[in-house]
C-alpha positions in Angstrom: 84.1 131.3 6.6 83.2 132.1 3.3 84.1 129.4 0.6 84.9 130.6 -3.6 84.8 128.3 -6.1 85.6 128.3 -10.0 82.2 128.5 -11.4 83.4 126.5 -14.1 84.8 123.7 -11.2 81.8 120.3 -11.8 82.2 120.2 -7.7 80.1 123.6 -7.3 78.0 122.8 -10.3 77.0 119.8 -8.3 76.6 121.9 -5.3 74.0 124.2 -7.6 71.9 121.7 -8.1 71.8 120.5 -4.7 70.4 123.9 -4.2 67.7 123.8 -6.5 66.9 120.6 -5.4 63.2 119.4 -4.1 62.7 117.0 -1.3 60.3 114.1 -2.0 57.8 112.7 -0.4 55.9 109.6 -0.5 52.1 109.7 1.4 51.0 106.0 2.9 47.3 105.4 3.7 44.4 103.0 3.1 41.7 105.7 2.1 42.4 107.5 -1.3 40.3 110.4 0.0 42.6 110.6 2.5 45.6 110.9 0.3 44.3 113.1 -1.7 43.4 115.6 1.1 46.5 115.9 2.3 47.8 116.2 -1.1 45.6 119.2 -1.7 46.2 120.8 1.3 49.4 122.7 1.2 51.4 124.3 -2.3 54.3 121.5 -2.1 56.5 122.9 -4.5 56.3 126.6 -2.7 57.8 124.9 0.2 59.8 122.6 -1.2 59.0 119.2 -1.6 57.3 117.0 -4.2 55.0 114.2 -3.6 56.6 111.0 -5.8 54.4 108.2 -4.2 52.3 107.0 -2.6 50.8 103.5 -1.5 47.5 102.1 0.3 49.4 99.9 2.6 52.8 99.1 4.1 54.3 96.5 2.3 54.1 98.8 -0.9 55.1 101.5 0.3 58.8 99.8 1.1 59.2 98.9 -1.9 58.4 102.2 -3.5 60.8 103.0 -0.9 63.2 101.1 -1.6 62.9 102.0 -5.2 62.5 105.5 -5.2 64.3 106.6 -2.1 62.6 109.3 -0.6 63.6 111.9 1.8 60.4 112.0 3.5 57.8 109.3 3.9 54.1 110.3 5.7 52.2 107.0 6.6 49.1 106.3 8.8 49.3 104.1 11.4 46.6 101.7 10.7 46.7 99.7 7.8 46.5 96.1 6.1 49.5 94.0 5.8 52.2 96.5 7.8 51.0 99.2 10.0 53.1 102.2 10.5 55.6 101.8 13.1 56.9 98.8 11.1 57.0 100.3 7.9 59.0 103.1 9.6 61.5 100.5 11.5 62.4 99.0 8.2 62.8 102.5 6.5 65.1 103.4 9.2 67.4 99.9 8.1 67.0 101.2 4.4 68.1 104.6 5.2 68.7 106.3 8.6 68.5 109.6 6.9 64.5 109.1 5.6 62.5 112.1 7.7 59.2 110.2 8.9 55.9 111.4 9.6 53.4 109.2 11.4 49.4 110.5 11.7 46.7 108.5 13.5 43.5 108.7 14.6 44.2 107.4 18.1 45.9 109.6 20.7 47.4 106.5 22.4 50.9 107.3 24.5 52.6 103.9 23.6 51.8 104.6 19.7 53.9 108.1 20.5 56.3 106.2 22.7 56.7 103.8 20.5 57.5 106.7 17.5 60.0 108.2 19.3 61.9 105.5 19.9 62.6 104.7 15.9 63.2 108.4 15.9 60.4 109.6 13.7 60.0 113.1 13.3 56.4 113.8 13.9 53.7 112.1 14.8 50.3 114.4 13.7 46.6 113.1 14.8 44.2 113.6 12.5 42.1 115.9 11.7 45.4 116.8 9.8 45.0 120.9 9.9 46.8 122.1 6.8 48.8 125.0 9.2 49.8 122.5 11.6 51.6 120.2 8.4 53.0 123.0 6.9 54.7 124.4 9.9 56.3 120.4 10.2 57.0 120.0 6.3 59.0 123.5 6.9 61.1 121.8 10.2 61.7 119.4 8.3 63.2 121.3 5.1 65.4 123.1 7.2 66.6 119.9 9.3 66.8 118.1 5.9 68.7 122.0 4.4 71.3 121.1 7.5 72.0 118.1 6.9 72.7 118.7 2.8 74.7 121.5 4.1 77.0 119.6 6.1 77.8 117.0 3.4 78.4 119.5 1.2 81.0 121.0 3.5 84.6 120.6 1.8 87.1 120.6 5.0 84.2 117.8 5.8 84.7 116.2 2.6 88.8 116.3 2.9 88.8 115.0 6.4 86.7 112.1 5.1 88.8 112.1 1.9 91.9 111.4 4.2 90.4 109.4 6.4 89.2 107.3 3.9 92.9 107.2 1.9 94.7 104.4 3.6 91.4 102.3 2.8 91.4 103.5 -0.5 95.0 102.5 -1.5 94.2 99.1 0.1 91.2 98.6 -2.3 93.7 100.0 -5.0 96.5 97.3 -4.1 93.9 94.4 -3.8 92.9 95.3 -7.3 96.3 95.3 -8.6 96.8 91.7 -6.9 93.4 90.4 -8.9 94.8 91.9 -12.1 91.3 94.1 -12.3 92.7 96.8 -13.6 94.3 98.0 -16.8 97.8 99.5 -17.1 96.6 103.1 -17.6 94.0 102.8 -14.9 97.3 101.5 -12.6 99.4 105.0 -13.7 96.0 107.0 -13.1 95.4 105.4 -9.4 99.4 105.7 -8.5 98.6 109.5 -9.3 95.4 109.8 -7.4 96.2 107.8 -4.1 100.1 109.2 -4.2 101.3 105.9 -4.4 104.8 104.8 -6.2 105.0 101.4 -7.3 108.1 102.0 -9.6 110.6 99.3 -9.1 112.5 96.6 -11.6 111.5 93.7 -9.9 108.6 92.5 -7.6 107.9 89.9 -5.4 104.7 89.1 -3.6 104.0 86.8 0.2 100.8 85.7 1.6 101.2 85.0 5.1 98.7 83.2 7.0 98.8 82.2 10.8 96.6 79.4 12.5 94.5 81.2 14.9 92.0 78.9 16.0 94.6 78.4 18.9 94.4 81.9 20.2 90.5 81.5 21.0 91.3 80.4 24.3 94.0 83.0 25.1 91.5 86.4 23.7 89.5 88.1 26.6 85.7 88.3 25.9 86.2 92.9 25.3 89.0 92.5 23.1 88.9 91.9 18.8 87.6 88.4 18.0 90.8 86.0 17.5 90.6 85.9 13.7 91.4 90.0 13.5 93.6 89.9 16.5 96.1 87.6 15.1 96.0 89.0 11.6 97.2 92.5 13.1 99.6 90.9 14.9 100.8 89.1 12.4 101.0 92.3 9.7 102.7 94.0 12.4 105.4 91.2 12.5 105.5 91.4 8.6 106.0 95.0 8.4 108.9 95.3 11.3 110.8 92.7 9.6 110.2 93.7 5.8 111.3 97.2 6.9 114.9 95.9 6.8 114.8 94.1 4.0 113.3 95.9 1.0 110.7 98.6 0.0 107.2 97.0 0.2 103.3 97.4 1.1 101.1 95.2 2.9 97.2 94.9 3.6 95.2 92.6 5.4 92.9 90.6 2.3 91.1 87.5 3.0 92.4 86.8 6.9 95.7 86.6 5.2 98.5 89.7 5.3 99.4 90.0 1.6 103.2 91.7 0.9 104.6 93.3 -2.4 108.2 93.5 -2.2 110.1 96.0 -4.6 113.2 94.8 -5.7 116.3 96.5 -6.8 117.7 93.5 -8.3 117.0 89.8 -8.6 119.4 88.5 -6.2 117.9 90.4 -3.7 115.1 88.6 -3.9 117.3 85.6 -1.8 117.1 88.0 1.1 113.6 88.6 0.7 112.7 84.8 1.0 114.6 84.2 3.9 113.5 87.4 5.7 110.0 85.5 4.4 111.0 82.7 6.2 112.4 84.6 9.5 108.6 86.1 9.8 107.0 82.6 9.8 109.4 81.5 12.9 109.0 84.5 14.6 105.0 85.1 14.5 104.8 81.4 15.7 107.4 82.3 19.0 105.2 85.5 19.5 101.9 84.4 18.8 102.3 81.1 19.9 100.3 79.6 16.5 101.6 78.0 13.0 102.5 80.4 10.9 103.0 80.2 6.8 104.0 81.9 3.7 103.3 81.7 0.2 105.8 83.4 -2.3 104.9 84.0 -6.0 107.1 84.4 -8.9 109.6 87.1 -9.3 108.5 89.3 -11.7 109.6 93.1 -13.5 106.6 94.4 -14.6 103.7 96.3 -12.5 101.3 93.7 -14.6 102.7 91.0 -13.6 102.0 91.2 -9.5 98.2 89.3 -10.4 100.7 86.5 -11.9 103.3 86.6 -9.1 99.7 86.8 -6.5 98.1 83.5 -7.8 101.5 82.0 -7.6 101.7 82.9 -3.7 98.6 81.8 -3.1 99.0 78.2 -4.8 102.4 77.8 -2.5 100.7 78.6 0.6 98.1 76.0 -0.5 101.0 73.6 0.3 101.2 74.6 3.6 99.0 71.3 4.8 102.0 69.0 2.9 104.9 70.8 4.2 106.7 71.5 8.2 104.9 74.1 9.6 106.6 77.9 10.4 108.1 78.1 7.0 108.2 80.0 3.6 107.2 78.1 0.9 108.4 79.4 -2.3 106.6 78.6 -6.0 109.2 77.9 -7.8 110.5 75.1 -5.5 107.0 73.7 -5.3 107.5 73.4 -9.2 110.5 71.3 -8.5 109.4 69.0 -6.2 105.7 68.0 -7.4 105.3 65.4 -9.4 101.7 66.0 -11.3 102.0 62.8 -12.5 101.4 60.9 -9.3 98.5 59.3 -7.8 97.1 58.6 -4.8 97.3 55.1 -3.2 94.6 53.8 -2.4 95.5 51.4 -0.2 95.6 53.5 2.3 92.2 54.4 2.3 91.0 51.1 2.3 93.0 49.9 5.2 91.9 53.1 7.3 88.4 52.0 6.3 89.2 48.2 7.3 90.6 49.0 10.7 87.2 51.4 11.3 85.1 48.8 10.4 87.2 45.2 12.1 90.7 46.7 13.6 91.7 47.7 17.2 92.4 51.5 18.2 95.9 51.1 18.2 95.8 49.3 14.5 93.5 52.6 13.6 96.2 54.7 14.9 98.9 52.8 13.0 96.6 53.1 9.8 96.3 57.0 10.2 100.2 57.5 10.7 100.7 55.6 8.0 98.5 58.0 5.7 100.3 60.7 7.0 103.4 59.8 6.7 102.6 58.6 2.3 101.7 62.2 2.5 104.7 63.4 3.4 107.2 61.3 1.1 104.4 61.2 -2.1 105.4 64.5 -3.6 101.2 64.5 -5.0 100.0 68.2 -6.0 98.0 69.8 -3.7 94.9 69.2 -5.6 95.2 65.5 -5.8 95.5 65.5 -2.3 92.6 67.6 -1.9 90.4 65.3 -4.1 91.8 62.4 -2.7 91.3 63.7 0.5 87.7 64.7 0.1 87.2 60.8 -1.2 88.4 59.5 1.7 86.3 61.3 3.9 83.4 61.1 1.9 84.2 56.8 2.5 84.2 57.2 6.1 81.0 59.5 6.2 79.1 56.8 4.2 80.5 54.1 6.2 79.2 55.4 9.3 75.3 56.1 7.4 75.7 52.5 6.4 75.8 51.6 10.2 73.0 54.0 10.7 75.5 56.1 13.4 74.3 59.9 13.8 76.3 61.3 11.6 76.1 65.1 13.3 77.8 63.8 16.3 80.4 62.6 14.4 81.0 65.3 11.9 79.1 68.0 13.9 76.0 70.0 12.5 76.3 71.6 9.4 79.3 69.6 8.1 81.0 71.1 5.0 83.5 68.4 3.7 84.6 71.2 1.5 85.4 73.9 3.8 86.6 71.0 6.6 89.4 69.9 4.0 90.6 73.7 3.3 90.7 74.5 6.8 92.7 71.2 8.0 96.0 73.3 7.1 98.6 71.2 8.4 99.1 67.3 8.3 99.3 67.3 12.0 95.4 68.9 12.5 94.8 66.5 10.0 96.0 63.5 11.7 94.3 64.9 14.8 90.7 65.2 13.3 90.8 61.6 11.5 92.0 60.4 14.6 89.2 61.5 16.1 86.2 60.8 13.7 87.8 58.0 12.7 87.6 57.0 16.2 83.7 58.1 16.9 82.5 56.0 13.5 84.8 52.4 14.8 83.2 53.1 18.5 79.7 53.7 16.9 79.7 50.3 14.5 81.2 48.6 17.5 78.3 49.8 19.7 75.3 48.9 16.9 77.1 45.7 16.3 76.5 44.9 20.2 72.9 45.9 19.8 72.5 44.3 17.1 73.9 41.2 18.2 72.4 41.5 21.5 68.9 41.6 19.6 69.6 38.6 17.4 70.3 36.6 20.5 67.3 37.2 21.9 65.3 36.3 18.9 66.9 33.3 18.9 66.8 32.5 22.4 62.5 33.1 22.0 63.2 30.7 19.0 64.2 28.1 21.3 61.5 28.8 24.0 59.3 28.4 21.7 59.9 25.4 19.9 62.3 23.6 21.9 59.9 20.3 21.4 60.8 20.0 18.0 62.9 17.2 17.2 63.9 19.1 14.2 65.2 21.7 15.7 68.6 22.4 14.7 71.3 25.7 14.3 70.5 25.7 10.8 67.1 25.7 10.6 67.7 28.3 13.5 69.6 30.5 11.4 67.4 30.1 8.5 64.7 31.6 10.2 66.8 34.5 11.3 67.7 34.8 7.6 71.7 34.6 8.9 74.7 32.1 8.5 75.4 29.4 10.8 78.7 30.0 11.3 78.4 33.8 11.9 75.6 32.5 14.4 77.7 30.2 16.1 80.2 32.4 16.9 78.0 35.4 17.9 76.2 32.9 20.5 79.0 31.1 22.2 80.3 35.6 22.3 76.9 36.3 24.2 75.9 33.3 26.3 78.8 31.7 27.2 77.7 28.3 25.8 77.2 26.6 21.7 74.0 26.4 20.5 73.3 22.7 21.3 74.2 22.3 24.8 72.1 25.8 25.1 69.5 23.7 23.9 69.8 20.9 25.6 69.8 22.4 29.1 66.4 24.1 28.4 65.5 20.6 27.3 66.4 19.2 30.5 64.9 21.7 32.3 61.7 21.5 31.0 62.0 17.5 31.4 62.9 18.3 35.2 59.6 20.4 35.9 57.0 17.9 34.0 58.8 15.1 36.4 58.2 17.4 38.9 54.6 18.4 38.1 52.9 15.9 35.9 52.3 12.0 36.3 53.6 11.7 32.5 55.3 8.7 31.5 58.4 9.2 30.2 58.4 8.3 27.1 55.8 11.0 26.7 57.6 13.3 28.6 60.9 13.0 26.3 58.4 13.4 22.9 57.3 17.1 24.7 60.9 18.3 25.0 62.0 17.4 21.7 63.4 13.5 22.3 61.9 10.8 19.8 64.2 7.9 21.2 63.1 8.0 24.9 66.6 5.9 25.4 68.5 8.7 24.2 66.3 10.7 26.6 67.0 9.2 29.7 70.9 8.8 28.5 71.0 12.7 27.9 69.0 13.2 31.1 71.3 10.9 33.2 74.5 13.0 31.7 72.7 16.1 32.8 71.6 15.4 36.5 73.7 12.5 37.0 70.0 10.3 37.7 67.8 8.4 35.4 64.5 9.9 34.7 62.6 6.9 36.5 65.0 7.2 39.4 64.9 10.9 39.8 61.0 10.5 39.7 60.9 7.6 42.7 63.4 9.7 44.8 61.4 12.5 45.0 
């Protein structure tokens, strides 16, 4: 069908040019002679085309590339730094519509098999014969002539037009919510995208469900859980608005952002609590927390960025508020007291119980936090900070205990993006339950080993110089550079036994065996395992066995 237009219209003075218009070309090759043959070798502009470019190896001709964006690009195979079939797979992620002409030297099948699978247009081997390029320079322009003609094809470019209108109006409304555009851009865009936004008051709702539930419930061919529950959850938002009041809604941000058109300002009531209704409902259907930030009323189209950032600081309060419910600014305002501050104590005591505490005295520590959370009435940014602190306390603790942090925290731990996504005090309770729970077990496992360790040094200490009279627990624990008292404790915990009876029976011990294996007298015999009264020797001895040393010696 043939197609008129006002000559006057900018739409077919565009398509003009596009008439008039030469393809480029870029030529790629190591040898200069070689460019410059082919160069000379056909009339380029009597057939259309004009050489732009041209580069001695690959990595310069992408960028020309990417600078210049050609239609075609001609490149030799062989060359330094990027041959030609990678220079034409990157083109091909740069553009999909760049024509590509490969020539070589070497008539090798997997070069060619290789070309036609990144869908290159030619592929010439040289001797280039000037007939044989101009034959594929003219297939090309006419593939190239084809493809300009389709784009320039208006029912194409309405269908797209309409296709691309509901996306179009979103990008328009997300604009409007940002407070991006000017009041006479606003009228212009209403015009354009047929959209009315006339109404005396507005309201606007940011709804956002938990979806990391629904992982488990999403078969492996259907939308990832993130995009499944937002659609649901829109389509829960638009059924109910429906009834309510005049409105439009997008998805922005994994959120489902509302603007509700109001007739008057009590109606607004109705519009919170059919707010409300949503939350309860998406979380009976979708099975998943559900919440709702609601901004300030307002009665002016410029006002929607200021009634936005309002929704979107209530639904920041989700985390300190019941789950499945509305939560509108202006009672947030109310309640908060900014002048608060965090306790604390709290931290400290969750830190203490980590650190010296049972797991039930953790657990008690952590519903404690949670439940000064709940009655504090802090803003949602000192809890955030505070928050972050706390965390930050626990993370350290664990480093000071040398404990692997990543299987703690996981890999790639963001405390920033962990805080933000903790989005109810319940997932919050859960998760410092739980690392909370890994750091205590970890200290209480290194302070085993280390424990375990320092016994053993000591224990070699003894071996070792058990035949020193001198030999006490605090000359001991001086030479493991830790106190006596701590020590004392820590080796009755591992052996069973206090230090001094621990030495005394490997006193006696070694007494026994030199009775057993030497003629030694005993005086000498007490003097080698640490005795210089050898009274107090045989005394100790006696005690031990229940025999004198002299006895134990004749019965033998």
């Amino acid at each position: 069908m043939k197609m008129c237009y006002n000559d006057r219209s900018p739409f077919v003075n565009y398509l003009r040019r596009l008439d008039m218009k030469r393809y480029t070309v870029i030529l790629v090759d190591d040898e200069e002679e070689v460019r410059q043959a082919i160069i000379r070798k056909l009339d380029w502009e009597a057939i259309g085309f004009e050489v732009i470019g041209y580069a001695d190896n690959g990595e310069d001709a992408l960028e020309i590339a990417e600078r210049l964006r050609p239609d075609v690009v001609m490149t030799d195979i062989k060359m330094p730094f990027m041959d030609g079939l990678t220079l034409a797979n990157k083109l091909k992620q740069i553009s999909k519509d760049t024509k590509i002409i490969i020539f070589s030297g070497f008539d090798d099948f997997e070069y060619a098999k290789e070309a036609i699978k990144l869908n290159v247009e030619e592929y010439i081997l040289k001797p280039i014969n000037a007939s044989e390029l101009k034959s594929v320079f003219i297939r090309i322009k006419e593939k190239l002539d084809i493809e300009i003609g389709t784009k320039r094809d208006i029912d194409q470019l309405k269908k797209y037009y309409l296709e691309s209108l509901p996306i179009m109006r979103e990008q328009f409304m997300i604009g409007l919510l940002e407070g991006r555009l000017s009041k006479n851009r606003i009228i212009e865009m209403m015009k354009t995208y047929g959209v009315d936004l006339n109404a005396p008051y507005y309201m606007v709702g940011i709804f956002h469900t938990d979806n990391s539930s629904i992982a488990a419930r999403t078969d492996e061919d259907s939308l990832p859980p993130a995009e499944l529950a937002t659609l649901s959850l829109k389509q829960i938002v638009d059924e109910t608005l429906e009834s309510f009041c005049k409105f439009r809604s997008c998805i922005y941000l994994e959120a489902v952002v509302a603007i509700a058109f109001l007739e008057d300002v009590k109606q607004s009531n109705n519009v919170i609590h059919a707010m409300d209704q949503i939350c309860k409902s998406a979380f009976r259907i979708l099975e998943s927390n559900t919440s709702a930030g609601i901004g300030f009323l307002c009665d002016d189209v410029m006002g929607l960025s200021h009634s936005y950032q309002g929704a979107k600081d209530a639904i920041d309060y989700r985390v300190l508020f019941e789950p499945n419910q509305a939560i509108y600014i202006q009672d947030i305002e109310s309640q908060v007291n900014h002048q608060n501050t965090w306790d604390s104590q709290y931290t400290e005591n969750i830190l203490r119980e980590i650190k010296l505490g049972e797991a039930a005295d953790l657990e008690k520590a952590i519903d404690e936090l949670i439940h000064y959370i709940k009655k504090s009435a802090i803003s949602i940014q000192l809890y955030l900070i505070s928050l972050t602190e706390m965390i930050t306390e626990i993370f350290k603790l664990g480093r000071a205990y040398q404990l692997d942090m990543n299987q703690v925290f996981g890999p790639d731990f963001n405390i920033n993006n962990k805080v933000y996504q903790l989005d109810s005090l319940e997932s919050l309770k859960q998760w410092l339950q739980d690392i909370c729970r890994k750091v205590r077990n970890g200290i209480r496992r290194e302070r085993t080993d280390t424990a375990r360790l320092l016994i053993e040094k000591a224990i070699k200490y003894i071996e070792e110089n058990y035949h020193d009279s001198e030999l006490s627990v605090d000359i001991l624990c001086q030479h493991l550079n830790v106190s006596a008292t701590y020590f004392s404790t820590l080796f009755k915990r591992e052996t069973g036994i206090n230090f001094i009876n621990y030495l005394t029976n490997v006193r006696m011990e070694k007494a026994l065996q030199m009775l057993n294996t030497t003629e030694e007298k005993t005086y000498h015999i007490a003097e080698k395992v640490g005795y210089t009264e050898p009274n107090y020797f045989s005394y100790v001895f006696k005690k031990h066995y229940g025999i004198s040393p002299s006895n134990y010696r004749k019965s033998r």
